[in-house]
C-alpha positions as CSV (number, residue, x, y, z in Angstrom):
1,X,-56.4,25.4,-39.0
2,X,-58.9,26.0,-41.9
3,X,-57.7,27.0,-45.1
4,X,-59.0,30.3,-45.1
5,X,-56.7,30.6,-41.2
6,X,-53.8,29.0,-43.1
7,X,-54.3,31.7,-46.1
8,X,-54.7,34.5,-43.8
9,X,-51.7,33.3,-41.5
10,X,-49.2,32.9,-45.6
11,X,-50.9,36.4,-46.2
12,X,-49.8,37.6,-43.0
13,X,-46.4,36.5,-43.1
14,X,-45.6,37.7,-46.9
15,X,-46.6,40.9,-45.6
16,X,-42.9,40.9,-44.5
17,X,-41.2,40.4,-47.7
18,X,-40.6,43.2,-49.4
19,X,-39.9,44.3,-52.9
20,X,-35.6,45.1,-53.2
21,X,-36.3,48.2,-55.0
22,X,-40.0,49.5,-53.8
23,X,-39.9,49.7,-50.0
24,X,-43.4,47.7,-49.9
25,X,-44.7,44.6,-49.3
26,X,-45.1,41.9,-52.0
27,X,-48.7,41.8,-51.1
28,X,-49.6,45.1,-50.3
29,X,-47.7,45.8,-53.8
30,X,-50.3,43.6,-55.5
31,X,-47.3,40.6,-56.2
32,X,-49.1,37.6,-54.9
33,X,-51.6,36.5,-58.1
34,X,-53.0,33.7,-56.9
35,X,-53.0,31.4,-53.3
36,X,-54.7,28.1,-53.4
37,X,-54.5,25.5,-50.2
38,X,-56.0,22.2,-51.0
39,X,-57.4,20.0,-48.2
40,X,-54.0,17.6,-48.2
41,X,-52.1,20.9,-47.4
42,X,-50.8,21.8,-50.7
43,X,-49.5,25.8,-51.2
44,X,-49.8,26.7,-54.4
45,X,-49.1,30.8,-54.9
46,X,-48.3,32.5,-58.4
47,X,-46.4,35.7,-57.5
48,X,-45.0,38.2,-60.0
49,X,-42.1,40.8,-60.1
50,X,-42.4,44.6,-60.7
51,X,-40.3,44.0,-63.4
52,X,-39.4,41.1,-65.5
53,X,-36.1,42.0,-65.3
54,X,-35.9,42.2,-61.7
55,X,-32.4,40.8,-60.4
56,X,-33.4,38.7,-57.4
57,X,-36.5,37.0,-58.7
58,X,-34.8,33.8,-57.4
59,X,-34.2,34.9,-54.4
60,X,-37.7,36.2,-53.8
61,X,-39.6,32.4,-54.7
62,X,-36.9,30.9,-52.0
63,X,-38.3,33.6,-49.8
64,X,-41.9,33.1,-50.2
65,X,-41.3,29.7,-49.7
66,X,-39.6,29.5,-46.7
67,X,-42.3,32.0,-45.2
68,X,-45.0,29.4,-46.1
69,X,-42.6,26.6,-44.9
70,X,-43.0,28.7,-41.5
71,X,-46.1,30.1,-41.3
72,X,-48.3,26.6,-41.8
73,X,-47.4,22.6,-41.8
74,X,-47.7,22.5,-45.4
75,X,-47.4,18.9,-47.1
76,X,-45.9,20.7,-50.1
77,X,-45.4,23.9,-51.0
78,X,-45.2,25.4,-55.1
79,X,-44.4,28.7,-56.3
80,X,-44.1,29.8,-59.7
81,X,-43.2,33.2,-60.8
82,X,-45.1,35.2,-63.5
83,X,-43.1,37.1,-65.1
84,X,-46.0,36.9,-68.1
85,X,-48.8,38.9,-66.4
86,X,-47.2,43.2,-66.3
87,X,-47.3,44.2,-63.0
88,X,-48.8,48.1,-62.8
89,X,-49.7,50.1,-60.2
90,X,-52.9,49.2,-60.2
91,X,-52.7,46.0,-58.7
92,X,-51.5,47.1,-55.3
93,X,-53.7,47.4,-52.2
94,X,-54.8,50.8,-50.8
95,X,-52.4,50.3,-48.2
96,X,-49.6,49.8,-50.5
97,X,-51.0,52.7,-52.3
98,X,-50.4,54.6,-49.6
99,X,-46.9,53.2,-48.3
100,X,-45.9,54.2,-51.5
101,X,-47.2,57.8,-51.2
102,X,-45.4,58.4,-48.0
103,X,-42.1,57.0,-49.3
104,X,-42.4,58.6,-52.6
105,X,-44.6,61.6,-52.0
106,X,-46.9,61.2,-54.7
107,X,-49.8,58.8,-55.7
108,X,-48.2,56.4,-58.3
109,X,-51.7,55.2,-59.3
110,X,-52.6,59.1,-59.9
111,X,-49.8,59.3,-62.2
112,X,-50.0,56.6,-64.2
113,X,-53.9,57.1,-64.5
114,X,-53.1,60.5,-66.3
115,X,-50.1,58.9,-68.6
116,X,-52.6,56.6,-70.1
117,X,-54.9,60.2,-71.3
C-alpha cells in the first residue's frame, strides 16, 4: 500500500469514531489536524477535542490508535492530542456540516458566523 492508500484507508476507519457528545465523526468534525506516514511506516496524527475540557480525551487517543493499529501494518504509531489549537465549527467537513444539521436542525457554522457580527 502507498501512503496516500494507507492515509485514505486511517481516514476511512476514523470515520467511525465518533465525538461522545456531538453525534459526528472525528474527521468529518474537523478533529484530525494533521496525518503524516513516512516511508518506514511511521503514523503520526495530531487530533484535537471539541473542548479542552472534554472528559474522555484519553480514551479517544487509545481509540485512534487502535484504529490505525487495525487499519494498516504500521511500524509505530504516535498520537498527540491538541488541546492548544480551539476547535470551531469551521473546521468540520461539509458532511459533518451537514450530519450536524440533521441531528441538530440548524447550521452550526450559520450560527456561529452571525455571533462573530
Amino acid at each position: 500500500m502507498s501512503k496516500t492508500e494507507w492515509k485514505k484507508s486511517i481516514l476511512d476507519g476514523l470515520r467511525e469514531v465518533y465525538d461522545p457528545e456531538i453525534p459526528i465523526n472525528v474527521v468529518d468534525l474537523g478533529l484530525v489536524y494533521e496525518l503524516e506516514v513516512n516511508e518506514e511506516g511511521d503514523v503520526y496524527l495530531r487530533i484535537g477535542a471539541t473542548t479542552p475540557s472534554c472528559p474522555v480525551t484519553e480514551d479517544l487517543v487509545y481509540t485512534v490508535e487502535l484504529v490505525v493499529r487495525e487499519r494498516v501494518p504500521a511500524r509505530s504509531v504516535q498520537v498527540d492530542l491538541d488541546l492548544e489549537t480551539r476547535w470551531t465549527p469551521f473546521m468540520m467537513t461539509p458532511e459533518g456540516r451537514k450530519a450536524f444539521q440533521r441531528s441538530f436542525g440548524y447550521d452550526i457554522v450559520e450560527r456561529w458566523s452571525s455571533r462573530a457580527r
